[in-house]
N, C-alpha and C positions, 0 to 999 in steps of 0.2 A: 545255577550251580546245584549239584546234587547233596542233600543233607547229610550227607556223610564226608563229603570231600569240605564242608562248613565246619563240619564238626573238628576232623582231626585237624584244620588250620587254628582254631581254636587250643587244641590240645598240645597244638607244635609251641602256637604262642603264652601259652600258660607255662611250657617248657622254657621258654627262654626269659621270659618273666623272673622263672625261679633261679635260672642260671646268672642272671643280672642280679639279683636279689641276695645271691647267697655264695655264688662261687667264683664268680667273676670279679678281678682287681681293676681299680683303672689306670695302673702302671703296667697292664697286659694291655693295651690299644688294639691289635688284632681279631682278639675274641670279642673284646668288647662294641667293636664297630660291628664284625661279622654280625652278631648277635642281634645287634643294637638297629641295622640294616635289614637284617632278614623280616623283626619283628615291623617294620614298617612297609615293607614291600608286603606282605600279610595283611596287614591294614589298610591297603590303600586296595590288595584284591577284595574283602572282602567289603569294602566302600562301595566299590564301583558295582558290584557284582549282585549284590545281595543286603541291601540295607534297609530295603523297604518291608519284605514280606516276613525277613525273621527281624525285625527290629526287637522285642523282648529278648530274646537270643541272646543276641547281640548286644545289649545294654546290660542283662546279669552277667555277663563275659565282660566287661567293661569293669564291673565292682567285683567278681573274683578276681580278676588282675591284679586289682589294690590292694584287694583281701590277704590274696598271699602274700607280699609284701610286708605285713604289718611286722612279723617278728624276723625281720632278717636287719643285720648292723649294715649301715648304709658304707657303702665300699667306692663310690662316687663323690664322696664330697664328705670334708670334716668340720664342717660348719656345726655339726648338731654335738660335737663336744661343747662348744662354747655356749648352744643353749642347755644343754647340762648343768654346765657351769655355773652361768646366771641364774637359774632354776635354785641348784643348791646353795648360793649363796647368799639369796634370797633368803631362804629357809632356816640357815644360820644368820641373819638379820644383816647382812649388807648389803648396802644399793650399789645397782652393777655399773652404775653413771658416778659414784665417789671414791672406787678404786679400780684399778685393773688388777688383772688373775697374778700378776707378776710385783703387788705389791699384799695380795692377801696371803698369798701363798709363805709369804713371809714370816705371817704373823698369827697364822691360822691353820693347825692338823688337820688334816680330815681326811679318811681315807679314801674316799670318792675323791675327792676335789685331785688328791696327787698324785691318784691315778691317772686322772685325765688333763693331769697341766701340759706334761708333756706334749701333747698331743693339739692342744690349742694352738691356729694358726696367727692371732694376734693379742699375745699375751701381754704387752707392753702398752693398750689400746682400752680405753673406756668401751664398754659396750656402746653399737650403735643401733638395737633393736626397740621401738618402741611401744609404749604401752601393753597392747594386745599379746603381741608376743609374749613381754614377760611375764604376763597373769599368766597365759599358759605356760612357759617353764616355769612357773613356779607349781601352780597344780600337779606338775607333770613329777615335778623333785619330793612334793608331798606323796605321791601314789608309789612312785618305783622306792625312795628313801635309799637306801646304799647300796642298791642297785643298778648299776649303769643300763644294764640289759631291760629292765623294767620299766625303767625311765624313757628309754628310748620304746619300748612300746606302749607307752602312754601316750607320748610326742605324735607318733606316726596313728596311733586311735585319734585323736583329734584332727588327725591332718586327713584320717578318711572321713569323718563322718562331715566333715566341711566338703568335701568332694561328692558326696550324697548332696548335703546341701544343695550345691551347684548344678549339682544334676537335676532336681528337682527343680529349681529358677532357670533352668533353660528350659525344661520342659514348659512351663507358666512363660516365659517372651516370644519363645521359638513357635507357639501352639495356632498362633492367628496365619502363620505364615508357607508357601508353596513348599512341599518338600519337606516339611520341620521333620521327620524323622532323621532323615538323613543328613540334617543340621546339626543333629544333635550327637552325632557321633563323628563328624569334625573334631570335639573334644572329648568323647567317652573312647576312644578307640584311638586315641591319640596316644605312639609307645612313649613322647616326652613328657609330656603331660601324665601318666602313671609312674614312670619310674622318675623323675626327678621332684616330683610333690609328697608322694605316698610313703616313696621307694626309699627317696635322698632326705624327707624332711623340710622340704623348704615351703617356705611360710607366707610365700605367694598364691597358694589355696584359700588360705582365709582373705586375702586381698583379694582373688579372682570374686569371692563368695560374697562378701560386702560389696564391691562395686556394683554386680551384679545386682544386687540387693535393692541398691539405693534404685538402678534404675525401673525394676520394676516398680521400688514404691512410687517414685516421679510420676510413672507413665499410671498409677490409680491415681493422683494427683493427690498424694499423701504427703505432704513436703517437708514437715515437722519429722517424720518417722525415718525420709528418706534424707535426712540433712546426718541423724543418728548413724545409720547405716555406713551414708562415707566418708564421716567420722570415724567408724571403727575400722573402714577401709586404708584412711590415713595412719593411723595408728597401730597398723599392723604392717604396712610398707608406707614409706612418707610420697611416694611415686602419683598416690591420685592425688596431690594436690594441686597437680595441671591439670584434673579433670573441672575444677570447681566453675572458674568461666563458663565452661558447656553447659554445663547444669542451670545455673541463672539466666542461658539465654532461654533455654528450656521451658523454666517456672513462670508465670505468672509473675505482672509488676507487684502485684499484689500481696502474692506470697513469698519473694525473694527475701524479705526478711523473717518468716515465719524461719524458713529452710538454712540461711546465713547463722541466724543466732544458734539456734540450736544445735548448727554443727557445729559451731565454735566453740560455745562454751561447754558441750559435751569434749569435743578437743582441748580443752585449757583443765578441765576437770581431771581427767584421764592424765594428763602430761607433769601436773601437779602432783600424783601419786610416789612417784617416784625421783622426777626432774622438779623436785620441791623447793630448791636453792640458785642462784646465781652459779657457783660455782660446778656444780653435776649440771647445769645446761649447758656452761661452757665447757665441762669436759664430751658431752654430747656431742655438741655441735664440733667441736677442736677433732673427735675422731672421725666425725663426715667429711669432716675438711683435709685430712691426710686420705680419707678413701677417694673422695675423686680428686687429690692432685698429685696421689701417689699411686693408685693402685692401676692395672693396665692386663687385660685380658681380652682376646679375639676381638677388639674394635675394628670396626670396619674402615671409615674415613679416616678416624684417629690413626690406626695403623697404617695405612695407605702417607698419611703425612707424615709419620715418622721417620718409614723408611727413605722418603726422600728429602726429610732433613737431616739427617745424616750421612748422604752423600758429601753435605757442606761442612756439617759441624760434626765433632767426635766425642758428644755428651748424648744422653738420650733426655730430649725438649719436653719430657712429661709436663714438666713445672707451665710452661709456655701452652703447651698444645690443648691443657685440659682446660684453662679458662677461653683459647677459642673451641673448643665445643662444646663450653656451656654457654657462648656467644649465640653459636649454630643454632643451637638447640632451642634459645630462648627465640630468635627470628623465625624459623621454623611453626614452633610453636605458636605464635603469635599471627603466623599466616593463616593456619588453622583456624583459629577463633574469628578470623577475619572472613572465612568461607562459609558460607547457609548448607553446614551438612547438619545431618538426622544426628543424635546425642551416641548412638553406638558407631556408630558412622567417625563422628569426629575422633569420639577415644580411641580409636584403631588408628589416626591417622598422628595423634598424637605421643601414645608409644611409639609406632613404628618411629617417626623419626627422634622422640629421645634415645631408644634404640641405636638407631643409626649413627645417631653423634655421641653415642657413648664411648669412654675409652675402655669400661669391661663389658660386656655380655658373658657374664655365667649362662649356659645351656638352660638352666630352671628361670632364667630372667624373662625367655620367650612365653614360656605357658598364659601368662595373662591374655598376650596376642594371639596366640591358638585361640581360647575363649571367646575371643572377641571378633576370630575370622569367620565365627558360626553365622554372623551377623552383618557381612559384606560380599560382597563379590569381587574380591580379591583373596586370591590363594597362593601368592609366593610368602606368606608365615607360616604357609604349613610345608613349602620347601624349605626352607629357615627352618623350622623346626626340624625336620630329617638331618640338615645336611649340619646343623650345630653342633649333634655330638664327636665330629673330628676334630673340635678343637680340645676334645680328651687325650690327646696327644703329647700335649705339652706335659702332664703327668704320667707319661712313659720314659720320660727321659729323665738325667739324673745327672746334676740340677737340671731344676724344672725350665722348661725353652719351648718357648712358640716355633711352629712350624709355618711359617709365613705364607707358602707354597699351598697350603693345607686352606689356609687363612682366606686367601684369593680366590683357589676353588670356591668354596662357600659362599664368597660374597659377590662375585661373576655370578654361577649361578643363580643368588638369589637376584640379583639384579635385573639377568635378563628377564627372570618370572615375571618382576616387578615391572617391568617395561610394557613387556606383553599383556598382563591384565591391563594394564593403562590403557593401550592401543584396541582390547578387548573392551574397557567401560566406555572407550570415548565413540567405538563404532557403533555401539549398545543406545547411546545418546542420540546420538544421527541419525539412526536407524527408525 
């Protein structure tokens, strides 16, 4: 490919970067897919095409993506009012696990806060973000102070420089191996993975960046430092803590307790700061427990059962449906730990099917598994990732409504990806 026809794909997708970033609603679905579409068909020519020879290029084009990003209000997703929230209320000295926004609000003026109460999608709900996160909204509420706009570019500086981070520890696992350039932009050139971490704020960057963490320390056989690591991975999404069996098969008999205690009691440290009481752990845990046995977005299986229990019955079986896919999920999972894969190996195969038997998939829920496709030979998460943001659909509509149609698409095709690499690793095998 000619450095020029490099360049302006580059400049078309820096364009649409900015148009996601700052112009584009996601109750407009049209633009937003066109957009959302172009910028990945872009990515996967300049994958294919050109990844080896400009790789510097192409990886400073990875962190300008982000870069521009930083000062635009996320139009994707209103989850980062609520670390606002937490952040300021912090700061006016309440703990975001002893009241919800719709019993502070009561009792507490603040011009920030009432500005953005409105706007909170579960204000009747104890926060369910752990530790990690809330250091940072709170940092983030000290820097911006009664600036919403400030604050949120605090948010979104932390959530780049973890994504540097990340970049740098795939460079360091990725280094020994065929190809690593081109491995490496799997997720630097990934359009979900910039606009839903950078773009949108979600706080699956710092998860991606601990996990990642620990396993590099594992693999210098650090295990004290790497038990630290995902620990702070736990504590920033509570999601790795199906990673922890992989890891002890990993360790040494020896050192499995060096790497156990230390992550623990670093986790009971950290959880203790805030979830200091009986009662804030039970309000904690009480709002985990109305999110999966109430909440329901772009599930795959889950959906798939819904609609056909409702041929029968004339309620929606959420209450029923979500403790058989934490059924699923836990047999699943447990098949996993029961298979002799490599530690990035397993964690892939272990999101992918929490994933699977989830009843939401928010589109920012994939990025971890982008991360972790750099590191398999399996590529239907990074069709998953393209084909996820149509379920930005349901937020074009008013009230908000899944488009089922939309829903199938998605999960057909990611299926038969998934089919086909199988039938590709297992001829790979034989071979």
């Amino acid at each position: 490919m000619p450095k020029w026809i490099l360049y302006l794909l580059i400049v078309i997708s820096l364009t649409g970067y900015v148009l996601i970033g700052y112009y584009i609603d996601r109750s407009n679905f049209t633009q937003l897919i066109s957009v959302y579409t172009s910028l990945f068909i872009i990515a996967c020519i300049i994958y294919k095409k050109d990844n080896q020879d400009n790789f510097k290029v192409l990886l400073m084009s990875g962190i300008l993506f982000r870069f521009c990003l930083i000062f635009s209000i996320p139009a994707l997703s209103d989850d980062f009012y609520r670390f606002v929230w937490d952040g300021r209320i912090q700061q006016l000295g309440f703990n975001p696990f002893y009241y919800t926004p719709a019993q502070i609000i009561k009792q507490q003026y603040d011009p920030l806060l009432n500005k953005i109460f409105p706007y909170l999608n579960s204000p009747n709900y104890y926060s369910v973000y752990p530790q990690v996160c809330q250091s940072i909204f709170k940092i983030a509420s000290a820097i911006g102070g009664d600036s919403l706009n400030n604050t949120i570019t605090a948010l979104k500086s932390a959530i780049f420089i973890s994504e540097l981070g990340t970049i740098l520890i795939l460079n360091k696992l990725l280094s020994a191996r065929v190809n690593s350039k081109s491995l490496h932009l799997i997720y630097i050139l990934n359009p979900l993975v910039i606009i839903e971490l950078t773009g949108n704020i979600h706080f699956e960057a710092f998860m991606i960046l601990f996990m990642l963490l620990a396993v590099l320390l594992i693999n210098k056989n650090r295990y004290i430092s790497a038990g630290g690591a995902l620990s702070l991975a736990i504590q920033t999404k509570l999601i790795p803590l199906i990673f922890i069996p992989l890891f002890f098969k990993k360790i040494a008999l020896g050192k499995k307790i060096n790497f156990a205690f230390f992550c623990l009691i670093l986790t009971l440290i950290m959880s203790l700061i805030l979830l200091n009481s009986p009662e804030r752990f039970l309000n904690f845990a009480d709002s985990l427990r109305l999110y999966y046995g109430k909440f329901e977005f772009n599930g795959s299986i889950y959906s798939l059962l819904r609609i056909i229990s409702q041929w029968f019955i004339s309620y929606n079986p959420i209450a029923l449906l979500s403790k058989l896919m934490i059924i699923l999920t836990l047999s699943g999972i447990f098949w996993v730990y029961l298979k002799k894969l490599e530690l990035l190996n397993g964690m892939f195969w272990l999101l992918t099917i929490y994933m699977i038997f989830s009843t939401v998939v928010h589109p920012w829920y994939l990025t971890p598994l982008v991360a972790l496709s750099a590191f398999v030979n399996y590529r239907f998460a990074l069709i998953w990732s393209a084909l996820v943001p149509l379920s930005y659909y349901t937020y074009s509509q008013n009230p908000y409504s899944e488009n089922y149609w939309l829903t199938g698409i998605e999960y057909i095709l990611v299926l038969g990806f998934l089919i086909r690499d199988l039938k590709r690793s297992e001829a790979l095998i034989k071979g």
